[in-house]
N, CA, C and O atoms as CSV, one atom per row, in Angstrom:
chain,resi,resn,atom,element,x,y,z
A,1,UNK,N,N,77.041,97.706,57.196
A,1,UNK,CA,C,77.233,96.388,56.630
A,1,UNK,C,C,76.021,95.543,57.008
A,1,UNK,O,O,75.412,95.701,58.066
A,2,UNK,N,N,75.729,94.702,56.151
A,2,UNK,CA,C,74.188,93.790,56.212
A,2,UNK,C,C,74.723,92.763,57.310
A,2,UNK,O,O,75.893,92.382,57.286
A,3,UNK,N,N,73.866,92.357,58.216
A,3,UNK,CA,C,73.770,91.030,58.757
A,3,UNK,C,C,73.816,90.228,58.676
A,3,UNK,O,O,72.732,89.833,58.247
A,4,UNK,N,N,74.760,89.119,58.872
A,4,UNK,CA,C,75.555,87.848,58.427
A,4,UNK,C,C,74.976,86.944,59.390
A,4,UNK,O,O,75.066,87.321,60.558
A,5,UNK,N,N,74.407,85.848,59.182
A,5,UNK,CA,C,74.125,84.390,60.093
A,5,UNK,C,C,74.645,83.169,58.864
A,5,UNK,O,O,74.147,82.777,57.809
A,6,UNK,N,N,76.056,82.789,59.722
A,6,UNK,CA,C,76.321,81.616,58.918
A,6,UNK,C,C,75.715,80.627,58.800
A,6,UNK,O,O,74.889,80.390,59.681
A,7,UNK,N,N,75.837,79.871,57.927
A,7,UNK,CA,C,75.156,78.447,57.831
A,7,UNK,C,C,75.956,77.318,58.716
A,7,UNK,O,O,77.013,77.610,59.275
A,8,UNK,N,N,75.433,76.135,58.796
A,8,UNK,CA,C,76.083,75.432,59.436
A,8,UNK,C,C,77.503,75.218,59.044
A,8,UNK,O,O,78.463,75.032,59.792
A,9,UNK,N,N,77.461,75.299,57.227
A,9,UNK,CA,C,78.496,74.710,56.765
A,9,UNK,C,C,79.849,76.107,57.004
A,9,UNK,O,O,81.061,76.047,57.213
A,10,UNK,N,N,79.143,76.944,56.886
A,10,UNK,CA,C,79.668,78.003,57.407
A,10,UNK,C,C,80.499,77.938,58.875
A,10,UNK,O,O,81.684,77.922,59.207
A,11,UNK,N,N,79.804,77.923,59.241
A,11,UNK,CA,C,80.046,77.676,60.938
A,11,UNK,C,C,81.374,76.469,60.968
A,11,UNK,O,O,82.501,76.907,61.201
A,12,UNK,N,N,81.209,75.057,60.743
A,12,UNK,CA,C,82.106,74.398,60.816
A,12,UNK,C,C,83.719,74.832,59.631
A,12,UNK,O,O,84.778,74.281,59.932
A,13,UNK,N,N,83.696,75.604,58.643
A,13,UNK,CA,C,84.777,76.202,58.009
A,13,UNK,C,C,85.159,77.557,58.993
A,13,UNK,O,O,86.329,77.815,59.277
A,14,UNK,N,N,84.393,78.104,59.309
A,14,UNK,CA,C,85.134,79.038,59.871
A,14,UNK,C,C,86.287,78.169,61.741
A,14,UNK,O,O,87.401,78.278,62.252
A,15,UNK,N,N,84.923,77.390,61.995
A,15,UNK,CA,C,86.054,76.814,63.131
A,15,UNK,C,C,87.398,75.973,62.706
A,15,UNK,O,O,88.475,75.944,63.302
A,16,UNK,N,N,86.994,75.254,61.422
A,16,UNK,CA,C,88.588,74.809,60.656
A,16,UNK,C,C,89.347,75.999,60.201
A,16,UNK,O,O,90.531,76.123,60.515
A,17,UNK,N,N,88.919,76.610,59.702
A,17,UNK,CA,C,89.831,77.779,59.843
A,17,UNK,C,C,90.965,78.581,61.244
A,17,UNK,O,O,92.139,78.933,61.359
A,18,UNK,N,N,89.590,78.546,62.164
A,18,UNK,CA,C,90.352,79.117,63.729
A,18,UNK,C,C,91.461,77.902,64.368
A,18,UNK,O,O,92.464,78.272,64.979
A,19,UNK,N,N,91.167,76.470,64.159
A,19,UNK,CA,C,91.877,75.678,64.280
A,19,UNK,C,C,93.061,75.774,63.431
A,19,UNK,O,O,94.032,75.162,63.876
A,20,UNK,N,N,93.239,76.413,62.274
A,20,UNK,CA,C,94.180,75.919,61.061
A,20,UNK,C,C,95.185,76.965,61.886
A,20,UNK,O,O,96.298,76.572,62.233
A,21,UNK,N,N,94.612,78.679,62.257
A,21,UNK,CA,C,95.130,79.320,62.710
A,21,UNK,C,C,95.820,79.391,63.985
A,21,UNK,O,O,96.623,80.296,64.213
A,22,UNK,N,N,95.528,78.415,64.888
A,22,UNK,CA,C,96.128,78.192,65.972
A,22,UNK,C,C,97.248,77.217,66.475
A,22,UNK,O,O,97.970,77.029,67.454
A,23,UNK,N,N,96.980,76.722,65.268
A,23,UNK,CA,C,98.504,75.336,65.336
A,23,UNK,C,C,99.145,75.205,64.154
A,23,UNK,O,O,99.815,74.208,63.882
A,24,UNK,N,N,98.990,76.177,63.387
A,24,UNK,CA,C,99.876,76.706,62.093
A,24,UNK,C,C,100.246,77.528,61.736
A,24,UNK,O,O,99.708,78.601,62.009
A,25,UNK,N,N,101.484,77.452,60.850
A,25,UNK,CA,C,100.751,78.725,59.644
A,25,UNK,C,C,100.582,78.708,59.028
A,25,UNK,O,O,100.914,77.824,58.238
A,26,UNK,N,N,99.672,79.989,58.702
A,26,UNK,CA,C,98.593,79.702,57.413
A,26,UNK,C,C,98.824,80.809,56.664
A,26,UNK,O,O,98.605,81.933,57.116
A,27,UNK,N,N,99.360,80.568,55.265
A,27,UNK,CA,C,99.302,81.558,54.264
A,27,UNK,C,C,98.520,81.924,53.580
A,27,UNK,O,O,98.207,81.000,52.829
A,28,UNK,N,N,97.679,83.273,53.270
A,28,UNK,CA,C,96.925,83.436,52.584
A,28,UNK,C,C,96.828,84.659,51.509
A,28,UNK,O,O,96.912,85.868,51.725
A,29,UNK,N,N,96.634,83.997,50.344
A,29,UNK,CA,C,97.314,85.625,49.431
A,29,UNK,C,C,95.920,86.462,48.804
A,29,UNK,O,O,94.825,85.998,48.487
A,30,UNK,N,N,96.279,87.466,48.775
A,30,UNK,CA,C,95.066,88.659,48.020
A,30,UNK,C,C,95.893,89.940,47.633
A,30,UNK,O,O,97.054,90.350,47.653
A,31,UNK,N,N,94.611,90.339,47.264
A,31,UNK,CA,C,95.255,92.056,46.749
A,31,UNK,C,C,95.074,92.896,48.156
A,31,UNK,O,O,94.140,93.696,48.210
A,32,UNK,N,N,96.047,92.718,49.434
A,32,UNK,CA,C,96.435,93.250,50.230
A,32,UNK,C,C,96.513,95.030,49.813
A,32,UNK,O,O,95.656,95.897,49.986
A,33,UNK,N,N,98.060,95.141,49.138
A,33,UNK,CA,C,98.371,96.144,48.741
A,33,UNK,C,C,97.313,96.970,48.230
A,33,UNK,O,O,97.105,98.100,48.671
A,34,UNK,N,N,96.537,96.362,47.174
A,34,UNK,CA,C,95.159,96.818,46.374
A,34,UNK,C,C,94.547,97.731,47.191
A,34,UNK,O,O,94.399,98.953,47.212
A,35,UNK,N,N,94.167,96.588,47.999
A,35,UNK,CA,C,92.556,96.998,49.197
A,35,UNK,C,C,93.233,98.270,49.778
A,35,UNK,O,O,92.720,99.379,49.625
A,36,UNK,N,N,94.334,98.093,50.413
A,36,UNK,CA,C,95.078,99.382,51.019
A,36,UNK,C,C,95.099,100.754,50.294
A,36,UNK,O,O,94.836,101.845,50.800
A,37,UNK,N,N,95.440,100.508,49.082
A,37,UNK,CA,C,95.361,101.552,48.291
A,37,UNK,C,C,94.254,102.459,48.116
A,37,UNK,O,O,94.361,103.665,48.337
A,38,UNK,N,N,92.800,101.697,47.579
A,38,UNK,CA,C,91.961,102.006,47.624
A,38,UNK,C,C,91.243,102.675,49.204
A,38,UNK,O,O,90.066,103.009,49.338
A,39,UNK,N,N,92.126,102.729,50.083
A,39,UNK,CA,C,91.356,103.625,51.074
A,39,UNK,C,C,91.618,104.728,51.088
A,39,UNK,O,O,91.360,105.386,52.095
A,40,UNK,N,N,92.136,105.229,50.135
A,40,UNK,CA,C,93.195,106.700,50.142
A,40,UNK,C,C,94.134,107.178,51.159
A,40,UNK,O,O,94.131,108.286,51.696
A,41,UNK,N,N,94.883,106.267,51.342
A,41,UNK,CA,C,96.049,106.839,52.315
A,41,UNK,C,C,97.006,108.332,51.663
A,41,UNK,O,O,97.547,108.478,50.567
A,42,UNK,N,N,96.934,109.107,52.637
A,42,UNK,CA,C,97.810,110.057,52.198
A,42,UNK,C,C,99.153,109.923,52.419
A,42,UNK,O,O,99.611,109.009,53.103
A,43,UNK,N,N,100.112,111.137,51.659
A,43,UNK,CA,C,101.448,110.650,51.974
A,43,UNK,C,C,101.658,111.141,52.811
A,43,UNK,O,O,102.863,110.959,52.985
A,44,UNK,N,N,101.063,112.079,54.032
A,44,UNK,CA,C,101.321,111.942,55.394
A,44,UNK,C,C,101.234,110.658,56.500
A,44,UNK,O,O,101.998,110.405,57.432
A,45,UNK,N,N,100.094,109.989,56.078
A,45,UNK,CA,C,100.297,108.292,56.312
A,45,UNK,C,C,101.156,107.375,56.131
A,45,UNK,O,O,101.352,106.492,56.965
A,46,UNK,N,N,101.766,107.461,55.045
A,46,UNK,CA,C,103.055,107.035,54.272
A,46,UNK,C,C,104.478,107.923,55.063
A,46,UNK,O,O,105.678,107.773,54.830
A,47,UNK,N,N,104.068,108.488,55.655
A,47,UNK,CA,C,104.941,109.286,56.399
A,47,UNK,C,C,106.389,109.408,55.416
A,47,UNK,O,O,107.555,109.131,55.695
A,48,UNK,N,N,105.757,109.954,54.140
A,48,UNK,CA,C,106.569,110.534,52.987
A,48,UNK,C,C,107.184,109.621,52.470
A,48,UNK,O,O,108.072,109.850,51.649
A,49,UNK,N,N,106.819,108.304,52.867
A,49,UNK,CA,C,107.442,106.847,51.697
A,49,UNK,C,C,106.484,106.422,51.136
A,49,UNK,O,O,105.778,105.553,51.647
A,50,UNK,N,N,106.251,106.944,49.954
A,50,UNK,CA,C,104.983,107.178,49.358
A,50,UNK,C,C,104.768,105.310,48.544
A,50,UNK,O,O,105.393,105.113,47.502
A,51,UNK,N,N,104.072,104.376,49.004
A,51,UNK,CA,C,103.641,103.192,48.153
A,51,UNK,C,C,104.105,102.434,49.545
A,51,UNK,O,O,103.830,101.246,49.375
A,52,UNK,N,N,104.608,102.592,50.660
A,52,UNK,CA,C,105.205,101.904,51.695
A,52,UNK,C,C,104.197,101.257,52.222
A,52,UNK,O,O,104.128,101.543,53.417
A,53,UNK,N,N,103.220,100.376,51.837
A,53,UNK,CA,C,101.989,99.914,52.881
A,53,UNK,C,C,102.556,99.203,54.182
A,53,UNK,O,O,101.686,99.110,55.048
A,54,UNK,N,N,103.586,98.763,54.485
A,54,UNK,CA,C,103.713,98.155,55.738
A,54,UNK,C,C,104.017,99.327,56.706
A,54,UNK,O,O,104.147,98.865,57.840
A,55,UNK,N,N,104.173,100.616,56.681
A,55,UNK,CA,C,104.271,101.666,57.322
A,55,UNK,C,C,102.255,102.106,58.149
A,55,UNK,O,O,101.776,102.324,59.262
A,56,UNK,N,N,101.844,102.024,56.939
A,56,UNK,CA,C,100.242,102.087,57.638
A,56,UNK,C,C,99.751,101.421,58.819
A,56,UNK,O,O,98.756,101.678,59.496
A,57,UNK,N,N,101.144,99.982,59.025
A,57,UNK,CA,C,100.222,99.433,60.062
A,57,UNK,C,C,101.024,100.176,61.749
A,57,UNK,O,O,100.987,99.710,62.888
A,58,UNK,N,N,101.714,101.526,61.192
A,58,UNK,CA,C,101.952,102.182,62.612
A,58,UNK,C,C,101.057,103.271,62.425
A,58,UNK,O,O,100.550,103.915,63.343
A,59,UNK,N,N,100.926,103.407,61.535
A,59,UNK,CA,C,100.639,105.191,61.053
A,59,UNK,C,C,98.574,104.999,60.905
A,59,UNK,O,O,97.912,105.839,61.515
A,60,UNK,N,N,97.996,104.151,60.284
A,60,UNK,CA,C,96.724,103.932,60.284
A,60,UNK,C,C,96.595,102.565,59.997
A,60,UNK,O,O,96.850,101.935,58.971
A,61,UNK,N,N,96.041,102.130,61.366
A,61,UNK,CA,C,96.011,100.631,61.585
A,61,UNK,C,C,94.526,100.219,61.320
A,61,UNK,O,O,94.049,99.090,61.198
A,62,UNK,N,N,93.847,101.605,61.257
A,62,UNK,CA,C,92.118,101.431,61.235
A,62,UNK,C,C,92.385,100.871,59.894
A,62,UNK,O,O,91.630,99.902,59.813
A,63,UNK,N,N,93.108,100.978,58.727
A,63,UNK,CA,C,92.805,100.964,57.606
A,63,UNK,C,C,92.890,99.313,56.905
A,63,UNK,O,O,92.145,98.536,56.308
A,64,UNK,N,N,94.513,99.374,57.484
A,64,UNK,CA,C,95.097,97.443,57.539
A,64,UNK,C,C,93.121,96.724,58.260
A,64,UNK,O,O,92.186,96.346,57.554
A,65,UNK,N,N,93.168,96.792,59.632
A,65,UNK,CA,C,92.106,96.547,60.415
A,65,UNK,C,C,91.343,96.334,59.283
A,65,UNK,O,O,91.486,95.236,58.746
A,66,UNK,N,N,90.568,97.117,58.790
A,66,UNK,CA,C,89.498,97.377,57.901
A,66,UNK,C,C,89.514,96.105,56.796
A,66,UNK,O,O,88.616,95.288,56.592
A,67,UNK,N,N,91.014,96.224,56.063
A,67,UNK,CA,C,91.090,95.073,54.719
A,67,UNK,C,C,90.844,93.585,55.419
A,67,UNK,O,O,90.177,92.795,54.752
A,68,UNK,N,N,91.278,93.194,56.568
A,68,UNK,CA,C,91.525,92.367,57.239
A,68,UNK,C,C,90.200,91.867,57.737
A,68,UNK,O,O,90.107,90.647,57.876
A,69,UNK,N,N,89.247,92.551,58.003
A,69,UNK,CA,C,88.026,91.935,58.584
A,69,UNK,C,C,86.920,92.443,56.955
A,69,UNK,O,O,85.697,92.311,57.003
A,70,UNK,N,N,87.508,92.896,55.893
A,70,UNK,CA,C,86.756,92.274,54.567
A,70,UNK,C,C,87.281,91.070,54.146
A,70,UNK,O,O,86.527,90.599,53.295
A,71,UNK,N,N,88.246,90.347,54.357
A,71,UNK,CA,C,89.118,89.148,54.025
A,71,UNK,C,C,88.146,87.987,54.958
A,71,UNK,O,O,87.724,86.955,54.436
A,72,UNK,N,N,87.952,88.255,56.019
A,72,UNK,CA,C,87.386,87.268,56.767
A,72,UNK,C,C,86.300,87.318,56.934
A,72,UNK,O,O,85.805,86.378,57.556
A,73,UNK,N,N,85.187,88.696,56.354
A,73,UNK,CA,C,83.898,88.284,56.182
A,73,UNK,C,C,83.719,87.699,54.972
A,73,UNK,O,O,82.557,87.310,54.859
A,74,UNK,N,N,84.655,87.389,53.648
A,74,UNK,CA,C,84.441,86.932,52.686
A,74,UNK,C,C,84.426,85.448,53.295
A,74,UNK,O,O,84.210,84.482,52.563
């Protein structure tokens, strides 16, 4: 992955952000499911509940992990 140096304006959204996250909650919607999909989970991952993505986050957490820090480098 390329090297990221935020901008200032950068810098002050991401700390409103860490603030928003620490004395709220904060909802945020995407193609979760999508991104998941696209990593090729097998249905041994799925531990034979095949489309179950909330199961991945026992079974391969690298993967959740993964969508989760493309969400927040966006």
């Amino acid at each position: 992955m390329a090297s990221y140096t935020p901008s200032s304006t950068s810098s002050s959204r991401v700390e409103s952000f860490r603030e928003a996250l620490a004395t709220r909650v904060v909802v945020a919607d995407g193609a979760m499911g999508t991104m998941l999909q696209a990593q090729d989970p097998t249905m041994e991952d799925f531990e034979q509940l095949e489309g179950c993505n909330e199961i991945l986050n026992i079974t391969r957490p690298d993967i959740v992990r993964s969508v989760h820090e493309e969400y927040f480098a966006v």
